[in-house]
C-alpha angles and dihedrals in degrees: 000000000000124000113270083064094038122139105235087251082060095042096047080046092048100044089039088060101032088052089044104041111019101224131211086205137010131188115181111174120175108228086173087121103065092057103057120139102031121111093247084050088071100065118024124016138249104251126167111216120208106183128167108185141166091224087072099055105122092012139119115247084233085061094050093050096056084047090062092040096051084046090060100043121171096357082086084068098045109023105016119072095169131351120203107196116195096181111218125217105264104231085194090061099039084061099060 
């Protein structure tokens, strides 16, 4: 999905970490679907989250990634069952 075609879940996702970290590039896919029918499945959905920012030059992944999860807040109790993060090499910064 891109955004033009995002659920609202996606879209609030999308806009929450485009507002906190700026991206370069962002890639936000709903595997939701190919966890039907277990219990986590129910509440929050499955997403796979690309993401390239300025914010994560010189850090640890393990650093970005509480970064996206502090900028989700709560929404990883209510709309996010699960969050898989692949970060992305920010061109922006590399060019620096």
């Amino acid at each position: 999905m891109n955004a033009a075609t995002d659920s609202p879940r996606m879209a609030r996702i999308r806009a929450i970490l485009t507002q906190a970290l700026a991206p370069t590039r962002l890639e936000l896919v709903d595997d939701s679907h190919q966890h039907a029918g277990h219990a986590g499945a129910r509440q929050g959905g499955h997403f796979t989250l690309r993401i390239a920012a300025p914010g994560f030059a010189g850090k640890r992944p393990l650093e970005c990634h509480r970064m996206i999860y502090a900028a989700l807040g709560e929404l990883m109790q209510t709309d996010i069952h699960a969050l898989s993060i692949d970060l992305l090499p920010d061109a922006a910064v590399d060019l620096e």
